[in-house]
N, C-alpha and C positions, 0 to 999 in steps of 0.2 A: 504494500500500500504506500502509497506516493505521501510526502509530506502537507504538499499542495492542493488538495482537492477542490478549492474552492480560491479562488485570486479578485481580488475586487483594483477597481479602479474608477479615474472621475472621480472621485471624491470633490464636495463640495459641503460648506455648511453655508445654515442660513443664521443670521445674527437676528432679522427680523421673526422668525417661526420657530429658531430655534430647534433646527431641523437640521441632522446629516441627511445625506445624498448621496450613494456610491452604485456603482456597478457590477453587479456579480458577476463572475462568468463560472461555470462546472465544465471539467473535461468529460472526456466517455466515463473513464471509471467511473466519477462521481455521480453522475445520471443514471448508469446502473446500480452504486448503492442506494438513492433513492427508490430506484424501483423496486429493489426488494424489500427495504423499512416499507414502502407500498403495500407488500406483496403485489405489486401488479409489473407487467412488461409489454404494456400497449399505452401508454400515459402520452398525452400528449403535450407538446411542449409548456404550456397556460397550465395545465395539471401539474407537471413536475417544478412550473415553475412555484406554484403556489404551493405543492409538498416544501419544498425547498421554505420558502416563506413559515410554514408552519413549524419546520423541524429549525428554524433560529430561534424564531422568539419560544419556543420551549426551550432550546440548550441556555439561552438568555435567563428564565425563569428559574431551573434547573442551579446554575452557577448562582445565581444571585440566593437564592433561598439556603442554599450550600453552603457560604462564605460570605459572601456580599454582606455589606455592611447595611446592615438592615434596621430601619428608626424603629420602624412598626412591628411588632410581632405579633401578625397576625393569624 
């Protein structure tokens, strides 16, 4: 397994929305480990891109409740 599975670029932030901006890109392996966290292997690009969208803000979740420095304990 490649160290890189996932390479973002474009980076941008907004000072006004307080918003980062970047761009994802996945190689082949990475699109086929989504397929199988899936279980599926017919995903279409909008599917696996929104898998992808759901399995961040989990790992996101995931770390943060883990370690993260957390005010609320809720």
């Amino acid at each position: 397994m490649k160290n890189n599975l996932v390479e973002i670029g474009d980076v941008r932030y907004s000072n006004l929305t307080n918003t980062l901006t970047f761009t994802v890109a996945c190689g082949p392996e990475t699109l086929r480990l989504v397929e199988d966290i899936a279980h599926r292997d017919d995903m279409t690009p909008e599917e696996t891109a929104a898998e992808i969208k759901n399995l961040l803000s989990t790992a996101i979740y995931l770390n943060y409740h883990r370690g993260g420095m957390r005010i609320n304990y809720d």
